[in-house]
C-alpha positions as MATLAB code, in Angstrom:
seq = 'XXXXXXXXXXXXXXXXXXXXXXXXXXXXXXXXXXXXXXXXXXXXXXXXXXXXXXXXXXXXXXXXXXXXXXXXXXXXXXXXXXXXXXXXXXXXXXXXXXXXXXXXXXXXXXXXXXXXXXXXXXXXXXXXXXXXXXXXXXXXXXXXXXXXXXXXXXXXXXXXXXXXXXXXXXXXXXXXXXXXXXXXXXXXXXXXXXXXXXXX';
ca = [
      30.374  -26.665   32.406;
      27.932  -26.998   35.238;
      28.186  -23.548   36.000;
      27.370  -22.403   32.575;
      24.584  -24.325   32.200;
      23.207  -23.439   35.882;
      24.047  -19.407   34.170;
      22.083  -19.816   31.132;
      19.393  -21.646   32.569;
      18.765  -18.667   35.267;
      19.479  -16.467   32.297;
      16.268  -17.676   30.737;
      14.169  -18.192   34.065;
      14.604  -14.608   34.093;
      13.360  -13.630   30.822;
       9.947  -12.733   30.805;
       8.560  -11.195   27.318;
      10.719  -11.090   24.084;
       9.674   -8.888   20.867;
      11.457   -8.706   17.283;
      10.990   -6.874   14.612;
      12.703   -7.457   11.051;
      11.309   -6.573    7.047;
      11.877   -8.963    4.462;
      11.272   -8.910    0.632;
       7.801   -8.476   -1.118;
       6.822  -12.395   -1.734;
       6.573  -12.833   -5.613;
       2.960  -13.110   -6.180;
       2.300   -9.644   -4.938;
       4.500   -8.106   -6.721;
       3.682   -6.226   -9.986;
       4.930   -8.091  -12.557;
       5.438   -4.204  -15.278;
       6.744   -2.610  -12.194;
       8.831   -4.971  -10.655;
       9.572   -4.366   -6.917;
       9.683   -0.591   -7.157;
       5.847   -0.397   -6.310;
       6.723   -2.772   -2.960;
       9.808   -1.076   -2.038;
       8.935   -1.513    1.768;
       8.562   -5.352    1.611;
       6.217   -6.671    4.208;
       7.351   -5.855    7.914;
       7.036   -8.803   10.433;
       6.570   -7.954   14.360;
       6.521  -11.428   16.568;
       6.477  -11.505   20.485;
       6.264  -14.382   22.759;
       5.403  -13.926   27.003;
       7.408  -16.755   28.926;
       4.875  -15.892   31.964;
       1.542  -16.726   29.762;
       3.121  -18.755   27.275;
       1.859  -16.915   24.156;
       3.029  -16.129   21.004;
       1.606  -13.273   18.550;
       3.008  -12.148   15.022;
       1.682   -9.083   12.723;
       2.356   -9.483    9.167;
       2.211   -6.403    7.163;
       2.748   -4.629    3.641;
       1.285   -3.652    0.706;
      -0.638   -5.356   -2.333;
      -0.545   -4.733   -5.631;
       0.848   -1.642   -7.787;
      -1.179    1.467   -6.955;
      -0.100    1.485   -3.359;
      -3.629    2.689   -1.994;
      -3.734   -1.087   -0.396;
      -2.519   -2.791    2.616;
      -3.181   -6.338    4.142;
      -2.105   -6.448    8.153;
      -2.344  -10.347    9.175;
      -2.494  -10.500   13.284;
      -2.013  -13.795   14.512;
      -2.539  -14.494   18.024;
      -2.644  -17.554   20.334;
      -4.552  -16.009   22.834;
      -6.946  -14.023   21.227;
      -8.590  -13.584   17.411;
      -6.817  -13.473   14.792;
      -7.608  -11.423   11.989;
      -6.528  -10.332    8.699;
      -7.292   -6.628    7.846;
      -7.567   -5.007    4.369;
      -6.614   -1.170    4.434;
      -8.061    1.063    1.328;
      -7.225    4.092    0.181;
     -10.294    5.407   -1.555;
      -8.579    8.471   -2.508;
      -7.147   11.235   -0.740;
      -9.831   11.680    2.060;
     -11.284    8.270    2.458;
     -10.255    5.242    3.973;
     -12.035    1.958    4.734;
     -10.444   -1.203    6.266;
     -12.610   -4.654    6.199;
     -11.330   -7.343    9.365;
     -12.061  -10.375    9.032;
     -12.284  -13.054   11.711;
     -10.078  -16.142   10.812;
     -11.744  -18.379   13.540;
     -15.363  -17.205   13.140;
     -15.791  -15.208    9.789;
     -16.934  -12.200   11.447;
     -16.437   -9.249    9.500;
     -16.414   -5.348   11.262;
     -15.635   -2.449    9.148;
     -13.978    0.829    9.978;
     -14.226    3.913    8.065;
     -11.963    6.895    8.327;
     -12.984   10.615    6.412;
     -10.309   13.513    6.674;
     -12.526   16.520    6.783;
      -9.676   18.365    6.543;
      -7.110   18.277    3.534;
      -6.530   15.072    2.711;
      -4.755   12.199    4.147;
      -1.542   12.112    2.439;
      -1.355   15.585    2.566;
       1.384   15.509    5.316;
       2.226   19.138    4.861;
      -1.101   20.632    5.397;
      -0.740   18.791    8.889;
       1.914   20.444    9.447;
       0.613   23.662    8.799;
      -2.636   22.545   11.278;
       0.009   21.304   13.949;
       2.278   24.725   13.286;
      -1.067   26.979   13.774;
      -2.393   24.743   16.967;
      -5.857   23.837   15.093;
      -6.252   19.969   15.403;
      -7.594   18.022   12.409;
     -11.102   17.274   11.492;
     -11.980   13.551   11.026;
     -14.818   11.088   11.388;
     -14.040    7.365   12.020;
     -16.809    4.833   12.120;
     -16.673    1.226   13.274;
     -19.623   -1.290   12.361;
     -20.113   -4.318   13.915;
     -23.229   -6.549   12.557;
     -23.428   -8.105   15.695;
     -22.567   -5.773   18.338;
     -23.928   -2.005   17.190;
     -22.080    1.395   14.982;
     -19.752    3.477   16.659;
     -19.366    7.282   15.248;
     -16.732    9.843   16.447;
     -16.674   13.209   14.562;
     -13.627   15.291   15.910;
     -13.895   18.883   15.083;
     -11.025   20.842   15.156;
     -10.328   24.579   16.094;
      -7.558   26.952   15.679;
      -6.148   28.261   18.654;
      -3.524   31.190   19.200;
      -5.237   34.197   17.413;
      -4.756   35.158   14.204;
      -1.650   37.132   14.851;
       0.137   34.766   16.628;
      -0.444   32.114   14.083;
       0.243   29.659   16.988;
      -0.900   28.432   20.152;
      -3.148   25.620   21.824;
      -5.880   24.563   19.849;
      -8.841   22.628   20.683;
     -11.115   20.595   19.148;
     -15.101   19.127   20.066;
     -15.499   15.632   19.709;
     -18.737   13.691   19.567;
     -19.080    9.780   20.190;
     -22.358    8.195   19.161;
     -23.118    4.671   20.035;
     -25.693    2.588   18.353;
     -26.482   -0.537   19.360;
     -27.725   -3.756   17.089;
     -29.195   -6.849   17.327;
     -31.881   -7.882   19.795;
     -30.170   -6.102   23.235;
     -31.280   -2.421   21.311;
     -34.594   -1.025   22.964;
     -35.323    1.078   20.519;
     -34.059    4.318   18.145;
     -33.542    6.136   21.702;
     -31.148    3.303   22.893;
     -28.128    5.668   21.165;
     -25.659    6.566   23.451;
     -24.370   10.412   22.665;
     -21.618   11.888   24.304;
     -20.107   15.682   23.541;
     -16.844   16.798   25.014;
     -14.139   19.332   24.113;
     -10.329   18.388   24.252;
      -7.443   20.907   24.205;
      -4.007   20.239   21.779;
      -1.266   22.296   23.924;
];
């Protein structure tokens, strides 16, 4: 019996992080009450971790409200950091905007997400982009009140020649930093930076 116990305890000396993963049922007050569960097929997917060495926990709740499955809530709890609780919109098939919210402070940031390409739920048309080495077009845009605007355009190119149909494409990206509040000098205080990557 000692010599289990002596076993198990080095067992779990040894262990340093553990993650699980698991999806459980749509709770019954998002779920549409016409549609039933069809709408929240997935359920909400639950992702928990705990480090022995820092002694921290963190779960991520996630899964989608209401019937018209354009929205998403993610719920990141976290006992070292922020947590936050995220709202994910689907505008339509191009747009997509995603509030987080601070659940210690109330601080809001928004990010902002535009497909310049053929839509975002358009999976084959990626595809087709991915098949004919052109990487997609987007522009993502994250606002913080307190902190400054951050804008990335990525614009992609087809690679490989028309007659080949296929081959490395590339694609120019442009990050653009504005800073807020009382650190900004001035309109010139933006912080612009052009570069090209290469999709092989």
């Amino acid at each position: 019996t000692n010599d289990d116990s002596s076993f198990r305890k080095s067992i779990l000396s040894s262990i340093e992080y553990v993650k699980a993963s698991f999806r459980m049922p749509t709770p019954f007050f998002l779920r549409n009450r016409y549609h039933g569960t069809n709408k929240n097929r997935d359920g909400v997917s639950v992702s928990s971790s705990f480090d022995f060495a820092e002694g921290i926990a963190r779960c991520v709740l996630s899964g989608d409200v209401g019937s018209s499955g354009r929205t998403r809530a993610v719920l990141r709890l976290d006992g070292a950091e922020d947590s936050t609780l995220t709202i994910v919109r689907s505008l339509d098939e191009s747009k997509i905007i995603a509030p987080t919210i601070s659940l210690n402070s109330g601080k809001i940031v928004y990010d902002y997400y535009l497909d310049l390409d053929d839509g975002i739920s358009s999976s084959r048309s990626r595809r087709s982009n991915e098949h004919r080495g052109k990487a997609n077009s987007s522009m993502r845009v994250h606002v913080d009140p307190t902190n400054g605007i951050l804008l990335k355009w990525t614009d992609g190119i087809r690679g490989g020649g028309r007659r080949s149909g296929k081959g490395g494409g590339s694609c120019w990206v442009t990050e653009c930093r504005i800073p807020l509040g009382t650190t900004a000098a001035g309109p010139l205080a933006a912080d612009v930076r052009v570069g090209r990557r290469w999709v092989i």
